[in-house]
C-alpha positions in Angstrom: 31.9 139.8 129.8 35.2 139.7 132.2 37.4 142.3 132.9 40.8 142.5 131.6 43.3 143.7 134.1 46.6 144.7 132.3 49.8 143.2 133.7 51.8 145.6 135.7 55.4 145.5 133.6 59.2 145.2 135.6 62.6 144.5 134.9 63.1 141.3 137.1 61.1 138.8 138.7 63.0 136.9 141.3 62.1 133.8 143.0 64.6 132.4 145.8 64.1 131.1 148.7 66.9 132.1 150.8 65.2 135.0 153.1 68.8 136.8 153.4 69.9 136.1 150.2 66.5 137.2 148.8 66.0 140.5 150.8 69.7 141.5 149.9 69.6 141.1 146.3 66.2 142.5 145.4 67.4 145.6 147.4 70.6 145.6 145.6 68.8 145.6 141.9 66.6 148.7 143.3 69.3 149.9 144.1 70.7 149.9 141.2 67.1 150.8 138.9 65.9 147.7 138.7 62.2 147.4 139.2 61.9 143.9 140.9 59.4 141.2 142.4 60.5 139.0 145.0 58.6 135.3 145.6 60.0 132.7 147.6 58.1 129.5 146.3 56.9 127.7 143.0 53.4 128.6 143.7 54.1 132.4 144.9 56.0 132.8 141.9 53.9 131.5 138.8 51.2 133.3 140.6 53.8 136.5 140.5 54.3 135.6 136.4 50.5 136.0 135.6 50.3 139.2 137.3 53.9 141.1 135.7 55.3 140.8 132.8 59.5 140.5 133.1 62.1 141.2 131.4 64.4 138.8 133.0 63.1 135.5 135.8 65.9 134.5 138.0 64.6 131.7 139.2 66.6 129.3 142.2 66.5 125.6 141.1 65.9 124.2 144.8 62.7 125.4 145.9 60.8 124.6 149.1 57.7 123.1 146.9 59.5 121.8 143.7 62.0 122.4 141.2 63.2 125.5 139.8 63.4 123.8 136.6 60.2 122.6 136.6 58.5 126.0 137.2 60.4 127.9 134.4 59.1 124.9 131.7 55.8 125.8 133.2 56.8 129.4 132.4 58.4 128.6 129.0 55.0 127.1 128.1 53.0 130.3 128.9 55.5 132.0 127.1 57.6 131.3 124.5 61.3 133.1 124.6 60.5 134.7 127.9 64.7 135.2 129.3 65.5 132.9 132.1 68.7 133.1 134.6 68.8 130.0 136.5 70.4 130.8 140.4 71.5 127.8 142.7 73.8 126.0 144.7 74.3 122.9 142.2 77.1 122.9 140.6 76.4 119.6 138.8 77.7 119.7 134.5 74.3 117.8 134.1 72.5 120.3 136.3 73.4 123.1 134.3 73.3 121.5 130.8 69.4 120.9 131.8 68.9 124.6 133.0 70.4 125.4 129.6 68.4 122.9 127.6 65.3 124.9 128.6 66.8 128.0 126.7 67.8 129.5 130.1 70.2 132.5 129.2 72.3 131.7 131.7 73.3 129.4 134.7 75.2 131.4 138.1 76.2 128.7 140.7 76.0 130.3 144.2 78.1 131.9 145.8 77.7 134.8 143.1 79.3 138.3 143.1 76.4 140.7 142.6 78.4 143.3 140.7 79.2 140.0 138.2 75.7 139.0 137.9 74.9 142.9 137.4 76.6 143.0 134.7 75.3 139.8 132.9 71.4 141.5 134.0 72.1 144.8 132.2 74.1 143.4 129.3 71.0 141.0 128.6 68.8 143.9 129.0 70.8 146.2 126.9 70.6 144.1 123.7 66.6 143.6 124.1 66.2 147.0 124.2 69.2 148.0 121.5 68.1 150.2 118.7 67.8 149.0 115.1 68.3 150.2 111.7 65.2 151.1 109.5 65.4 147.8 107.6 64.7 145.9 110.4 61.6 145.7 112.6 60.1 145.8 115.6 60.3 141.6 115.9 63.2 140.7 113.6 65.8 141.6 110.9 66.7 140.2 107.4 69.8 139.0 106.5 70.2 137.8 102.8 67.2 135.0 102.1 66.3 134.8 105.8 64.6 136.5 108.3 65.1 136.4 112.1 62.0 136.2 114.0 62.9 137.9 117.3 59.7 136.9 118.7 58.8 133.5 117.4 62.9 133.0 118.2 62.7 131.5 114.4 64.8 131.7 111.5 62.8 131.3 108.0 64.0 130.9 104.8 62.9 132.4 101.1 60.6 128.9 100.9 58.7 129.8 104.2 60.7 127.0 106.4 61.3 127.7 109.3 64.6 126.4 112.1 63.7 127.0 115.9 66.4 129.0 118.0 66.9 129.1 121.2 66.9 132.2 122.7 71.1 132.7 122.8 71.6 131.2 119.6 68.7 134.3 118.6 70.5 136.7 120.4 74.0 135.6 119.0 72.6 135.9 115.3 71.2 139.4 116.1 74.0 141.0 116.6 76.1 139.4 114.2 73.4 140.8 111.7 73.8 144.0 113.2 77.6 144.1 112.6 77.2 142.1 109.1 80.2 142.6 107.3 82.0 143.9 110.4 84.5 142.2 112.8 82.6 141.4 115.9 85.5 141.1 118.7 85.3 137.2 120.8 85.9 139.1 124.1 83.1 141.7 123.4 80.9 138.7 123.0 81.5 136.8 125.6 81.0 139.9 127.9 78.0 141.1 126.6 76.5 137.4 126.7 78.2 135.8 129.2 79.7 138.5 131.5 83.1 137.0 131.6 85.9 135.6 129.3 86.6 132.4 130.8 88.0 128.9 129.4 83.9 127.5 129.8 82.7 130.1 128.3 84.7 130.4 125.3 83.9 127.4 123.9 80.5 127.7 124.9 80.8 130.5 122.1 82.1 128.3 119.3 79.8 125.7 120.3 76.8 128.7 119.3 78.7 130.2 116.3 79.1 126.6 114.9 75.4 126.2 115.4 74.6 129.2 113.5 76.9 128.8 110.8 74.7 125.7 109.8 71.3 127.2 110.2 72.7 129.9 108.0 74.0 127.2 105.6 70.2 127.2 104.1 71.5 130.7 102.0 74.9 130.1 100.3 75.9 134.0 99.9 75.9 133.9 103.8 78.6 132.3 105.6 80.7 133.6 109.0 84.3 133.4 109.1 86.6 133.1 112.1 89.6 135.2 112.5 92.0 133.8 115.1 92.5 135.5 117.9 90.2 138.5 117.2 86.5 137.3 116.4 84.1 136.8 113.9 82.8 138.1 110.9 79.4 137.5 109.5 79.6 138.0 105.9 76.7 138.9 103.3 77.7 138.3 99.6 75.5 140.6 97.3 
C-alpha cells in the first residue's frame, strides 16, 4: 500500500523564465505575504503543481521548453477551475483571447507594474476567501431556482441541468448573488476583477454580464438590470 504525501499548500506558484524578472517578483510577493514557488520551465513547473496546491499560477506563455498555454491546459486537466494569470511579452488580441479561452483569470502583457498586478493577486484572492451568509455553502450559493457550483464552476437548474462557467463568469455571478437586490457599482467591479477601469476592460464586463444574464434566463423571476452610469443590479422576484 503506497504512501500518501499531502501537498504542501501556497498562495502562488510562479513559473517565468526571466532569472531577473523571476528572482525580483517572487521576492516582491514575500514581501508582501505571499507564500510563493518559483519554476523556470514547463517541466519544473507541472512537477512544482503535483507537489503544492496554489491559490493562484502565473504562468509566462514563452517558455524555454514549450508553451505557457500548453502547460496550464495540462494543468486545467488535473484540475478543474484551478485560477490562472497568464504573464508575457505578447501582446497579440489573438494571443490573449486564447489565454482567456482556457478560463485564465487574467492576461498582464510585460512590462507590468507590480503594485498593479498586486492588486489584481489580492483582489482575486480576496473573493475566494470572502465570507458567506449561512444560506450558502462551503462550494456554492442559491439564487432563486439555481444553484452556483463554486467548485464544479456549474450553474444547475430546479430540473438538475446543468451550464458550464468559466471561472470569471463564476466569480462575476457570486458576487452579484451576494449583493442580490443591491446596486453593485461598475467601477467596484472592474477593480476587484480586473484591477483597473480601462476602455478594454469595461466592455469586457458587459461582454460577462450579458453572458450571465442568459444563463440566468433559465429562471424567469431572475433577471439583472443595468443602471447607466452606476452599475448593476441582480434582482430576485419572490
Amino acid at each position: 500500500m503506497g504512501i500518501s504525501i499531502a501537498k504542501k499548500r501556497i498562495d502562488i506558484l510562479l513559473i517565468e523564465d526571466e532569472p531577473d524578472l523571476g528572482e525580483v517578483f517572487s521576492r516582491y510577493l514575500r514581501y508582501k505575504g505571499f507564500s510563493v514557488v518559483w519554476a523556470c520551465t514547463m517541466k519544473a513547473g507541472l512537477e512544482a503543481f503535483g507537489e503544492h496546491v496554489a491559490k493562484l499560477l502565473i504562468i509566462d506563455v514563452q517558455l524555454p521548453d514549450g508553451n505557457g498555454f500548453d502547460l496550464a491546459q495540462d494543468i486545467v486537466q488535473l484540475k478543474k477551475g484551478q485560477p490562472i494569470f497568464f504573464l508575457t511579452a505578447l501582446h497579440e488580441r489573438t494571443s490573449r483571447l486564447q489565454g482567456l479561452s482556457l478560463g485564465a483569470v487574467d492576461y498582464i502583457a510585460k512590462p507590468f507594474d507590480m503594485d498593479e498586478i498586486l492588486l489584481k493577486i489580492r483582489n482575486l484572492l480576496a473573493v475566494a476567501a470572502a465570507p458567506v451568509p449561512d444560506a450558502v455553502s462551503e462550494t456554492g450559493l442559491r439564487i432563486g431556482q439555481l444553484w452556483l457550483d463554486m467548485e464544479r464552476y456549474s450553474l444547475t437548474d430546479s430540473e438538475g441541468k446543468a451550464q458550464k462557467l468559466t471561472i470569471r463568469e463564476a466569480e462575476l455571478l457570486r458576487h452579484l448573488i451576494l449583493h442580490k437586490n443591491l446596486l453593485v457599482n461598475k467601477k467596484d467591479l472592474l477593480l476587484l476583477f480586473w484591477g483597473n477601469t480601462d476602455f478594454f476592460n469595461g466592455k469586457s464586463l458587459e461582454v460577462f454580464i450579458s453572458r450571465i444574464r442568459k444563463l440566468l434566463q433559465v429562471d424567469k423571476m431572475l433577471h439583472i438590470e443595468s443602471i447607466y452610469g452606476a452599475g448593476y443590479i441582480l434582482y430576485e422576484n419572490k
